[in-house]
CHARMM internal coordinates of N, CA and C (Angstrom, degrees):
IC EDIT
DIST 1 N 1 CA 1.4439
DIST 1 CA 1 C 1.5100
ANGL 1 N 1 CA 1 C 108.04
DIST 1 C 2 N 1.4099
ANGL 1 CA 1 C 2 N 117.76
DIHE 1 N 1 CA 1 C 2 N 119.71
DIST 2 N 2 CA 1.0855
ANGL 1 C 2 N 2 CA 110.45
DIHE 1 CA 1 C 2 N 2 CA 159.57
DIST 2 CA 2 C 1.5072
ANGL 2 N 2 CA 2 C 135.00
DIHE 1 C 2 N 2 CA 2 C -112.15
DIST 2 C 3 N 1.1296
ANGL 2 CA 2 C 3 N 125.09
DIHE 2 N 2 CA 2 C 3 N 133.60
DIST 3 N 3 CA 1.2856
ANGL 2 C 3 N 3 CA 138.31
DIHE 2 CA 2 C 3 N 3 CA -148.48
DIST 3 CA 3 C 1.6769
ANGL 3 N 3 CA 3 C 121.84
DIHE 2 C 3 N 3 CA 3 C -94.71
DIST 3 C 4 N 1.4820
ANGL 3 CA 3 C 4 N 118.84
DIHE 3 N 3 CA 3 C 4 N 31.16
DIST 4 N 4 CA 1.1115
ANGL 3 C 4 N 4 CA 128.38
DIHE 3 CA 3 C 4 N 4 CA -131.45
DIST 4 CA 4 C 1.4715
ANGL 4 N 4 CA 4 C 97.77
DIHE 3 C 4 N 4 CA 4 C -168.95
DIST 4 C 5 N 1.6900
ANGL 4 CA 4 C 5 N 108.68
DIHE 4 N 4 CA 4 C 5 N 140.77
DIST 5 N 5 CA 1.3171
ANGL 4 C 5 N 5 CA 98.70
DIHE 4 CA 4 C 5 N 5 CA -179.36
DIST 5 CA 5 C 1.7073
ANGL 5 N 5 CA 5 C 100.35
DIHE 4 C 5 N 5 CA 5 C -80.54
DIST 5 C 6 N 1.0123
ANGL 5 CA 5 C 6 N 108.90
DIHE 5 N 5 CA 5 C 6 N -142.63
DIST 6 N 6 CA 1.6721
ANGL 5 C 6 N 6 CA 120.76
DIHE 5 CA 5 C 6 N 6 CA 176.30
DIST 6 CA 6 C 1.2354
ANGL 6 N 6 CA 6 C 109.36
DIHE 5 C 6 N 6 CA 6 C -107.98
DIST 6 C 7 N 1.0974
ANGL 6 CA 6 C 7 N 136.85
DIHE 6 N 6 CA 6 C 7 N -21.37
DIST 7 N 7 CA 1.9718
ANGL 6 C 7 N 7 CA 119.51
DIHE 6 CA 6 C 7 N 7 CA 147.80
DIST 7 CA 7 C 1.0982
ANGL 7 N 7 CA 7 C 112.55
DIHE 6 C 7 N 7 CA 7 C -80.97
DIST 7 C 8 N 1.4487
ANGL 7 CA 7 C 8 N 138.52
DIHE 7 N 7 CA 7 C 8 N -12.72
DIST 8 N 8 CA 1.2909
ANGL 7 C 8 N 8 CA 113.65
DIHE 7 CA 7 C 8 N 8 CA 168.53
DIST 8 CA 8 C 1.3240
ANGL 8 N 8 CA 8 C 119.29
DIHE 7 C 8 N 8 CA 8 C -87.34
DIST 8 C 9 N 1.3334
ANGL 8 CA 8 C 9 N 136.89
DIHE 8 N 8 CA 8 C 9 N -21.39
DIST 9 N 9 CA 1.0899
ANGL 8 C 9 N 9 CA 163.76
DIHE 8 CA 8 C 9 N 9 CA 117.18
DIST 9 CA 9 C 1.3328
ANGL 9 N 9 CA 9 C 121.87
DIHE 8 C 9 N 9 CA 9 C 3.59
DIST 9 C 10 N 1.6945
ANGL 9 CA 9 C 10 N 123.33
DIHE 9 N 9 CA 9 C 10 N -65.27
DIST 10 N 10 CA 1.3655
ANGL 9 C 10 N 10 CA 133.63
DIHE 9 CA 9 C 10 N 10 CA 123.05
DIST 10 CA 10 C 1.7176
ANGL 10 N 10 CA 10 C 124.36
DIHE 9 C 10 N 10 CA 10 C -8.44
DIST 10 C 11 N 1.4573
ANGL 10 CA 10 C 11 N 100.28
DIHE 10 N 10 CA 10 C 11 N -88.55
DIST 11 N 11 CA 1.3499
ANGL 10 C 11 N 11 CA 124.56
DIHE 10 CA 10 C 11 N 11 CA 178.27
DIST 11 CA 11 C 1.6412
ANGL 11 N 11 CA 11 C 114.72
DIHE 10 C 11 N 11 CA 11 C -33.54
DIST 11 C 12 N 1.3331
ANGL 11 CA 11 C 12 N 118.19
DIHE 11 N 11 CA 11 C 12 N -80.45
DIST 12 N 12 CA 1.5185
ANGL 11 C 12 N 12 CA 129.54
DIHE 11 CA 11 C 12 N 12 CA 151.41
DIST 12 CA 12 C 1.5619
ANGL 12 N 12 CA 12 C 104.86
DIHE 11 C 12 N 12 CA 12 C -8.00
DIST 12 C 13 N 1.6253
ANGL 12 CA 12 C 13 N 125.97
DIHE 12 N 12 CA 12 C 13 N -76.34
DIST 13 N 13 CA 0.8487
ANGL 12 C 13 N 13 CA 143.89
DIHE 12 CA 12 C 13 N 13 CA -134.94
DIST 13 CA 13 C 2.1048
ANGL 13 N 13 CA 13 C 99.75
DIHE 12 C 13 N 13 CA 13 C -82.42
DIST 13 C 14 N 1.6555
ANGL 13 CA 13 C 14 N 90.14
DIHE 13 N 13 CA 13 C 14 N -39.32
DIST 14 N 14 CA 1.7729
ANGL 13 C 14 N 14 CA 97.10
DIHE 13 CA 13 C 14 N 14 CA 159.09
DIST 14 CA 14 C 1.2291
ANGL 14 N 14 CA 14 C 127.01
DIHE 13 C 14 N 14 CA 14 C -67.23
DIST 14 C 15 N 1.5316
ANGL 14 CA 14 C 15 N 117.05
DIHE 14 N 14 CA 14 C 15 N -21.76
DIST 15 N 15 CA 1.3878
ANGL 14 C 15 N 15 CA 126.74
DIHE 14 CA 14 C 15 N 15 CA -174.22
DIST 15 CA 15 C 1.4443
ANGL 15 N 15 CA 15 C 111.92
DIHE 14 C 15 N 15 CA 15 C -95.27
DIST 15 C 16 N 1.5442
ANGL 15 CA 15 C 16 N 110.59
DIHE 15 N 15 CA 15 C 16 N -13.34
DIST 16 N 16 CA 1.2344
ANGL 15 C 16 N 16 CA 109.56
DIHE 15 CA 15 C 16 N 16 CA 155.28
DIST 16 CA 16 C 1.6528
ANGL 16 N 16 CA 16 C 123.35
DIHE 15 C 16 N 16 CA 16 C -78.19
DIST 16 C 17 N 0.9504
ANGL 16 CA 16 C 17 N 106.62
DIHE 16 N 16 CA 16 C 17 N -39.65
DIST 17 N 17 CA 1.2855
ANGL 16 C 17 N 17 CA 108.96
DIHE 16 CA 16 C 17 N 17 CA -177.31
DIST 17 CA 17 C 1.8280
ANGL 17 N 17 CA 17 C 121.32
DIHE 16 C 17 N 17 CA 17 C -67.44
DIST 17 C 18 N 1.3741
ANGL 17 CA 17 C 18 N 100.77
DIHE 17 N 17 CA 17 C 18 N -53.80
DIST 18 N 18 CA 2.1750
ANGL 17 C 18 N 18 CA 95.62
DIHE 17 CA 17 C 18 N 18 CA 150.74
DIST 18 CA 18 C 1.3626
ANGL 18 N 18 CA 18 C 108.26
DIHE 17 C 18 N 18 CA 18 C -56.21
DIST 18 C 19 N 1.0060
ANGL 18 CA 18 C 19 N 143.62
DIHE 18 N 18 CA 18 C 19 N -5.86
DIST 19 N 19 CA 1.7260
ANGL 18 C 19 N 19 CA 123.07
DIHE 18 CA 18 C 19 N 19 CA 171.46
DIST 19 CA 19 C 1.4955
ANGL 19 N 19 CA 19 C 100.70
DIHE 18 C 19 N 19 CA 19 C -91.89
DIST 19 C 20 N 1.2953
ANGL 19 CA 19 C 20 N 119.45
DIHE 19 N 19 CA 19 C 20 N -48.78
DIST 20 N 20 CA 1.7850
ANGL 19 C 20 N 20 CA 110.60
DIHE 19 CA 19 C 20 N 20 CA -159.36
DIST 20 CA 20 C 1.7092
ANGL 20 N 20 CA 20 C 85.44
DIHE 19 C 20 N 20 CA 20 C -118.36
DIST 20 C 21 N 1.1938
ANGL 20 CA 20 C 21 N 117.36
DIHE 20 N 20 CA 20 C 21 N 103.67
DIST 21 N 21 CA 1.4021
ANGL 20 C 21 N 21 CA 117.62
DIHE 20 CA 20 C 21 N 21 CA 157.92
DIST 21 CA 21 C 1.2214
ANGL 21 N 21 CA 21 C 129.60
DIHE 20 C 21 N 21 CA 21 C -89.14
DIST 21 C 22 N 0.8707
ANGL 21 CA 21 C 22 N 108.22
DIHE 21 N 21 CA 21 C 22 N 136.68
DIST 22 N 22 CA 1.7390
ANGL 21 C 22 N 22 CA 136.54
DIHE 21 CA 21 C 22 N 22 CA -134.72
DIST 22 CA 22 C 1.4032
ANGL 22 N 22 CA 22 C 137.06
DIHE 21 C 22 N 22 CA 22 C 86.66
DIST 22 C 23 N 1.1220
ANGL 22 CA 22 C 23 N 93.74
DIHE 22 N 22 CA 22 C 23 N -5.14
DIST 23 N 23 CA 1.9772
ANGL 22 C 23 N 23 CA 101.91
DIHE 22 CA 22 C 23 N 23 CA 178.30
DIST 23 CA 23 C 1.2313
ANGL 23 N 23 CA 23 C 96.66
DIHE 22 C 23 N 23 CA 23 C -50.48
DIST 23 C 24 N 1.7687
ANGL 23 CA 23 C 24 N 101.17
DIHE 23 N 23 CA 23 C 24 N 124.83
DIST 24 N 24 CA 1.1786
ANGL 23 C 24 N 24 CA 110.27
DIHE 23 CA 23 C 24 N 24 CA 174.43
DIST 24 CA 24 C 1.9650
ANGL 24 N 24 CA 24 C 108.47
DIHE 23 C 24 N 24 CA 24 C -118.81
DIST 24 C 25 N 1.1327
ANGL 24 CA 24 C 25 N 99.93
DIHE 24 N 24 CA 24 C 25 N -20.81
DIST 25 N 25 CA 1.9897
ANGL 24 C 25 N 25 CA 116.29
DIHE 24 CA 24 C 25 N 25 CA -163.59
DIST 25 CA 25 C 1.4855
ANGL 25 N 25 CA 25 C 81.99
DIHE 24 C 25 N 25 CA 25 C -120.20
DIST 25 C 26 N 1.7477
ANGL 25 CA 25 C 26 N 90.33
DIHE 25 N 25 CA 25 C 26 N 158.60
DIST 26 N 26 CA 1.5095
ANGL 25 C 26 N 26 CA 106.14
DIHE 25 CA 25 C 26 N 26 CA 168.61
DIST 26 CA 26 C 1.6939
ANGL 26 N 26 CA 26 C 83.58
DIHE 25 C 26 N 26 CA 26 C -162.20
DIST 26 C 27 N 1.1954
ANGL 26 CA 26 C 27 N 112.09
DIHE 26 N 26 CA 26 C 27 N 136.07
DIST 27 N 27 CA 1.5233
ANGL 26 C 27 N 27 CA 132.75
DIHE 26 CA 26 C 27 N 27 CA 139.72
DIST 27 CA 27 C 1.4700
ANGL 27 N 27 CA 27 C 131.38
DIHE 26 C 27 N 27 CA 27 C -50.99
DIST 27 C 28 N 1.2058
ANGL 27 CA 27 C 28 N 117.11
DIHE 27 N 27 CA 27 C 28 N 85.46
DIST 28 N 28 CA 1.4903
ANGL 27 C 28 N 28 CA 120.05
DIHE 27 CA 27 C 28 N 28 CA 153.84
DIST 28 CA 28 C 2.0345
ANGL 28 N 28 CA 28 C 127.91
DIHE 27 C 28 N 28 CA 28 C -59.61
DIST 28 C 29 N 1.3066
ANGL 28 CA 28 C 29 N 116.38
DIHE 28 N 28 CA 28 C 29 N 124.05
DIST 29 N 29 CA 1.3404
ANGL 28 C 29 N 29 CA 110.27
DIHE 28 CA 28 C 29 N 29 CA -158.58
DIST 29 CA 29 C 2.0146
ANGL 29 N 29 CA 29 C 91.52
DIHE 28 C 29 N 29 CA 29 C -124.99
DIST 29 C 30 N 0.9556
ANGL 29 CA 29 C 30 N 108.43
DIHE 29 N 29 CA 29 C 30 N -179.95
DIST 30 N 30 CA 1.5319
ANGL 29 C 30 N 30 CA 120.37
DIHE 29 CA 29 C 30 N 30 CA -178.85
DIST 30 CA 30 C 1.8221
ANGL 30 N 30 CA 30 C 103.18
DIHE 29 C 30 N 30 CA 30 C -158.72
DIST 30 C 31 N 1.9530
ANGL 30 CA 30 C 31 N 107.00
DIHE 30 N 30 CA 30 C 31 N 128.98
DIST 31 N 31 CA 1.5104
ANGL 30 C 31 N 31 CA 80.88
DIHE 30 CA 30 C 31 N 31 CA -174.59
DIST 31 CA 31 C 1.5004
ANGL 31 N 31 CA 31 C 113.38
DIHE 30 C 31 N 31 CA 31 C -90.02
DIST 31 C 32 N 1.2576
ANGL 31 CA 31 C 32 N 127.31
DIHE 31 N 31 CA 31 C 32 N 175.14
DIST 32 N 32 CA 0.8490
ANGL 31 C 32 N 32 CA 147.79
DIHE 31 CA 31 C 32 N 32 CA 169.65
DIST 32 CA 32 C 1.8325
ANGL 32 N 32 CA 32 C 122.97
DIHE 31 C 32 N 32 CA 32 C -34.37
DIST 32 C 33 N 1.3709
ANGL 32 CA 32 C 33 N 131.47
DIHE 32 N 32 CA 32 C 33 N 113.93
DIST 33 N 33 CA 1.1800
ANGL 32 C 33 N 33 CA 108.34
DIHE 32 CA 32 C 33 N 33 CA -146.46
DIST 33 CA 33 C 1.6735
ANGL 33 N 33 CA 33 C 139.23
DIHE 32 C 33 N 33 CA 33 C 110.69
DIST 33 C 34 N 1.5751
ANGL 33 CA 33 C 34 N 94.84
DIHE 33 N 33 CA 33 C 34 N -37.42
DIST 34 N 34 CA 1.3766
ANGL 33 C 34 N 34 CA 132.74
DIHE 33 CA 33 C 34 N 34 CA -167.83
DIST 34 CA 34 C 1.6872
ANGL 34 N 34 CA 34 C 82.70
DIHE 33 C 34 N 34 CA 34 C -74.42
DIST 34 C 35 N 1.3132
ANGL 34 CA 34 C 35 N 103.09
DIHE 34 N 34 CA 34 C 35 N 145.55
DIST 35 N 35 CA 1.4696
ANGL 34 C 35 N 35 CA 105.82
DIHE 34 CA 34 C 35 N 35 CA 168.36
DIST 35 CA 35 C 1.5495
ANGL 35 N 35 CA 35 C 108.12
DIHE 34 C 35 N 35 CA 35 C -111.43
DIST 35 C 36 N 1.6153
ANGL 35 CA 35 C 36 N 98.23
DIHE 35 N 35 CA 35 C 36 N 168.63
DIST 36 N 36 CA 2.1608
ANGL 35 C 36 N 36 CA 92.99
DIHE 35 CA 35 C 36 N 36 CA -162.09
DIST 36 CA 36 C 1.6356
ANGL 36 N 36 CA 36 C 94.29
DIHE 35 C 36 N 36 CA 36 C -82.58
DIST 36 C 37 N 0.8450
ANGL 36 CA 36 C 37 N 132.87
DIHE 36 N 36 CA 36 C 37 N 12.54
DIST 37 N 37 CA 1.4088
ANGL 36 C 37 N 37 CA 128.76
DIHE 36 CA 36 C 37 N 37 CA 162.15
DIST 37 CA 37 C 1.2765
ANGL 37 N 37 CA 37 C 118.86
DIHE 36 C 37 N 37 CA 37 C -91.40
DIST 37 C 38 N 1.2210
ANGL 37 CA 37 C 38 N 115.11
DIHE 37 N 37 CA 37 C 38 N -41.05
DIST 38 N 38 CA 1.5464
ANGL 37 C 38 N 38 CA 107.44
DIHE 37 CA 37 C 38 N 38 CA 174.98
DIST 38 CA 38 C 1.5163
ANGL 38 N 38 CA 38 C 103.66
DIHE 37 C 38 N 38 CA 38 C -72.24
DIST 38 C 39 N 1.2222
ANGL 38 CA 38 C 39 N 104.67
DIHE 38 N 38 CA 38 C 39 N -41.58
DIST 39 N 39 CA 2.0698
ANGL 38 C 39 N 39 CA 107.68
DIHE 38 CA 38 C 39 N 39 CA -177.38
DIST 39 CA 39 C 1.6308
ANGL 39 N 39 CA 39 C 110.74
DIHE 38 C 39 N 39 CA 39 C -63.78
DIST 39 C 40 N 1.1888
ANGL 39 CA 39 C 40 N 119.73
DIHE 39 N 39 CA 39 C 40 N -18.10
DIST 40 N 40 CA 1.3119
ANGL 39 C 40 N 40 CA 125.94
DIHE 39 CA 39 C 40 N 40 CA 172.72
DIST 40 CA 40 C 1.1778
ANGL 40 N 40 CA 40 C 107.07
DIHE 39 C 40 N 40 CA 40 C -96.41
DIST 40 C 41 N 1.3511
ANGL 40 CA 40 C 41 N 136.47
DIHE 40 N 40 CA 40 C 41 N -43.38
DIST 41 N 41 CA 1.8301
ANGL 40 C 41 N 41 CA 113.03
DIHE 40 CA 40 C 41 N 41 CA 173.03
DIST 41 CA 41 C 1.7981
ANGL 41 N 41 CA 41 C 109.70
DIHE 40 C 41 N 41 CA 41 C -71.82
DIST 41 C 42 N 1.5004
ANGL 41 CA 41 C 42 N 134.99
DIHE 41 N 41 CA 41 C 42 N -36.51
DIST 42 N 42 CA 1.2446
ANGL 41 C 42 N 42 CA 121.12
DIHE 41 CA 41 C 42 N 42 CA 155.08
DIST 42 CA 42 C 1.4021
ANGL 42 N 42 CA 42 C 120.75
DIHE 41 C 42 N 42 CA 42 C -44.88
DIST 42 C 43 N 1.4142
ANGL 42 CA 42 C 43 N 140.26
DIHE 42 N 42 CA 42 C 43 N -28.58
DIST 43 N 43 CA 1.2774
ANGL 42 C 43 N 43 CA 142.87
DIHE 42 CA 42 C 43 N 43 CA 172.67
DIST 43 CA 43 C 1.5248
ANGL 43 N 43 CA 43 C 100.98
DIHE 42 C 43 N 43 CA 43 C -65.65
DIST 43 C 44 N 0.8926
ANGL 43 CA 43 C 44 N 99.13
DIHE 43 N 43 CA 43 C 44 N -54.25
DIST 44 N 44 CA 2.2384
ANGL 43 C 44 N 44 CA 103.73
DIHE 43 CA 43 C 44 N 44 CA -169.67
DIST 44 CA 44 C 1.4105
ANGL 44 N 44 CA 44 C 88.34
DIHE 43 C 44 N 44 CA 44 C -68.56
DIST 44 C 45 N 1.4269
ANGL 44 CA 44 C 45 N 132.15
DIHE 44 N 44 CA 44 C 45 N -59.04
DIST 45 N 45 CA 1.8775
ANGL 44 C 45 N 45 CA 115.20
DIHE 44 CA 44 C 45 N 45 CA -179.65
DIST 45 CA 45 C 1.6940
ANGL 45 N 45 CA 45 C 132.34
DIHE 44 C 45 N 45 CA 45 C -24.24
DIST 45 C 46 N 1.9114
ANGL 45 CA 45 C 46 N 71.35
DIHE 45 N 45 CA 45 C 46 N -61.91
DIST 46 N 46 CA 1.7632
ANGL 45 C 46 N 46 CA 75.49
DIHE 45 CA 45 C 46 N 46 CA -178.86
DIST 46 CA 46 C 1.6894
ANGL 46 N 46 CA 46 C 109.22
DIHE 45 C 46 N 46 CA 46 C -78.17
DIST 46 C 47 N 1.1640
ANGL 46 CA 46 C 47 N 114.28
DIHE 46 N 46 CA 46 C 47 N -17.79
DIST 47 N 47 CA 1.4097
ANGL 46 C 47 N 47 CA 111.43
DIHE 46 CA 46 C 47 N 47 CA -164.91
DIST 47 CA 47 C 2.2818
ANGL 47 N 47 CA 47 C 110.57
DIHE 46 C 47 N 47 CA 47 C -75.49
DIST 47 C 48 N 1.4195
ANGL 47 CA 47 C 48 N 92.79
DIHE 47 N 47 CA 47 C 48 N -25.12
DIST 48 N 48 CA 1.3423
ANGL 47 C 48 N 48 CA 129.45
DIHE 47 CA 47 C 48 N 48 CA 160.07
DIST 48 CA 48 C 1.6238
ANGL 48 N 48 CA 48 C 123.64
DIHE 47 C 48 N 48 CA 48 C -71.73
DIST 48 C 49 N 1.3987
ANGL 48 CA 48 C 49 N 104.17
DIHE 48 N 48 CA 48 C 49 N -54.18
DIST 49 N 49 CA 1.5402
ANGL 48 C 49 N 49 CA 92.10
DIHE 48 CA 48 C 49 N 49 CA -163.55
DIST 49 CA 49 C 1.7574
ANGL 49 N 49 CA 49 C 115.96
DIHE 48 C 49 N 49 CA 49 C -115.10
DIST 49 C 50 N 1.7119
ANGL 49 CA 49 C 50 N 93.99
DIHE 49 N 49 CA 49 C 50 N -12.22
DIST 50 N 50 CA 1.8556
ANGL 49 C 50 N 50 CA 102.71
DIHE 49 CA 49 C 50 N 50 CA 174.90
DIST 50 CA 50 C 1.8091
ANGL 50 N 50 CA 50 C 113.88
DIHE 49 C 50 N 50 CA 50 C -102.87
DIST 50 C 51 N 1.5729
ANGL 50 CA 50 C 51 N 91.83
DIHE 50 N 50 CA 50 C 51 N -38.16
DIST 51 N 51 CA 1.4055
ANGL 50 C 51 N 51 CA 98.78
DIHE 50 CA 50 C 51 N 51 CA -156.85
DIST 51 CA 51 C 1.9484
ANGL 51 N 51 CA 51 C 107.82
DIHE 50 C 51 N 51 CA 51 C -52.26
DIST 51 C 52 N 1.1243
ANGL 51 CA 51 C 52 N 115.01
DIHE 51 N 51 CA 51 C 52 N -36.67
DIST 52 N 52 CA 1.3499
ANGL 51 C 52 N 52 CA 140.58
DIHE 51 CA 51 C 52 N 52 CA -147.74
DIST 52 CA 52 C 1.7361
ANGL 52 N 52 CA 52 C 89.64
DIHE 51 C 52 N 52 CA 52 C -81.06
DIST 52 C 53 N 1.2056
ANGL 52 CA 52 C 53 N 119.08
DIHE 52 N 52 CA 52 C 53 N -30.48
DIST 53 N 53 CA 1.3857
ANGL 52 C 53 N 53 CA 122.09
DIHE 52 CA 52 C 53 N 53 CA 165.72
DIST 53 CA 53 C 1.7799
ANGL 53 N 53 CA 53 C 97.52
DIHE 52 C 53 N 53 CA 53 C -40.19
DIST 53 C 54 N 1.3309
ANGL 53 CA 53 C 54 N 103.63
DIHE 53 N 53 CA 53 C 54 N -82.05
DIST 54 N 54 CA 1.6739
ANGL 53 C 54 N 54 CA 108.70
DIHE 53 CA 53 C 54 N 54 CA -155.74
DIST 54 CA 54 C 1.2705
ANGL 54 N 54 CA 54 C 99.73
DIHE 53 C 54 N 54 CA 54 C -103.55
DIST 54 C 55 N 1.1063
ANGL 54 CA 54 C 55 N 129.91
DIHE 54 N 54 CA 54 C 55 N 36.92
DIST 55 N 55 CA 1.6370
ANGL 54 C 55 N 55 CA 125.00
DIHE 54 CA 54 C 55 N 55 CA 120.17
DIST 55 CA 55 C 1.4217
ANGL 55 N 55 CA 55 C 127.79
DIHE 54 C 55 N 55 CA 55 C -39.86
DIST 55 C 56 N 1.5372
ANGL 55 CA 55 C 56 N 119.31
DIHE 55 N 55 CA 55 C 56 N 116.58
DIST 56 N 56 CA 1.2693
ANGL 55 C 56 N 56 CA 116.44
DIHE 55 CA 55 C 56 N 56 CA 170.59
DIST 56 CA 56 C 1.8311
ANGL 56 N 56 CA 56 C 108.87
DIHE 55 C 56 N 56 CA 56 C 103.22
DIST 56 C 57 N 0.9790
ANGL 56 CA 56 C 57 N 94.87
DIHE 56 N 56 CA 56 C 57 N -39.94
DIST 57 N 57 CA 1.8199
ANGL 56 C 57 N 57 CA 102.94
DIHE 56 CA 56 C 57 N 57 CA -176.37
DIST 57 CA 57 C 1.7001
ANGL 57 N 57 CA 57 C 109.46
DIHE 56 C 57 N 57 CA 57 C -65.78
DIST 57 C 58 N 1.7619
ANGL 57 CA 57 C 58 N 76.04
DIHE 57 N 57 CA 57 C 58 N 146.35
DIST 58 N 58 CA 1.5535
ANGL 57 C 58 N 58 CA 93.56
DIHE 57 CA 57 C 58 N 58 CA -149.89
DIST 58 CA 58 C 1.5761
ANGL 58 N 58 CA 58 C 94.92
DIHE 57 C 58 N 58 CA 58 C -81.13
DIST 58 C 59 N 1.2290
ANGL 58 CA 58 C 59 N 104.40
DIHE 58 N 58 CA 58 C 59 N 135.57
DIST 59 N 59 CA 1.8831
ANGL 58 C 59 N 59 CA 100.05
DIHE 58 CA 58 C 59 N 59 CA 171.14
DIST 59 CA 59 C 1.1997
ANGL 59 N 59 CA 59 C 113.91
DIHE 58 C 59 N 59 CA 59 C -107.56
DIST 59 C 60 N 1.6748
ANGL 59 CA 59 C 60 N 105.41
DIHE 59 N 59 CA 59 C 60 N 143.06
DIST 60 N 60 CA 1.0863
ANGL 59 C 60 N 60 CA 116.44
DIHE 59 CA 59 C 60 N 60 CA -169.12
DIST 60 CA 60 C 1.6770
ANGL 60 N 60 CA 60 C 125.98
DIHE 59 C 60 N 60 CA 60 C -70.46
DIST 60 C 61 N 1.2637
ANGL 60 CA 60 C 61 N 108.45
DIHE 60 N 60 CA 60 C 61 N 156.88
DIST 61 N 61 CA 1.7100
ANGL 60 C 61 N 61 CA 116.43
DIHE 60 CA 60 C 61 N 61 CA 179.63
DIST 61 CA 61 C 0.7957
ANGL 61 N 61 CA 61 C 126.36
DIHE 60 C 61 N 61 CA 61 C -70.39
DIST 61 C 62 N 1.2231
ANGL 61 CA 61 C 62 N 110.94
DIHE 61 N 61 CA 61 C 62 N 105.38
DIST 62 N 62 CA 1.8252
ANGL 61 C 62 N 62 CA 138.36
DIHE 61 CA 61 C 62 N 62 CA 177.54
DIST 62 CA 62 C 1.7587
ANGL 62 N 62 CA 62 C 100.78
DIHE 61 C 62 N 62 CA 62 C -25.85
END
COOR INIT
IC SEED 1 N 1 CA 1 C
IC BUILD
């Protein structure tokens, strides 16, 4: 579940990345309860409306 529109979602997700450089992985979670339908249309959201942000970007050297 994500709790967040899709720029903040984004945003967060940039503000992670200036803190820990090199973040390359992030863990997606669903809570408990959550049914695979709702966890599967949040998967297609972000996979749709954030991911496409940091596609392609170069990560930095370990």
């Amino acid at each position: 579940w994500i709790p967040a529109t899709t720029a903040e979602m984004t945003e967060y997700l940039k503000d992670l990345e200036r803190r820990y450089s090199g973040l390359e992985h992030i863990i997606l979670g669903f809570p408990f309860g959550a049914s695979a339908a709702d966890f599967k249309d949040q998967l297609e959201r972000f996979a749709r409306d954030v991911m496409p942000t940091f596609r392609g970007r170069a990560v930095a050297a370990h």
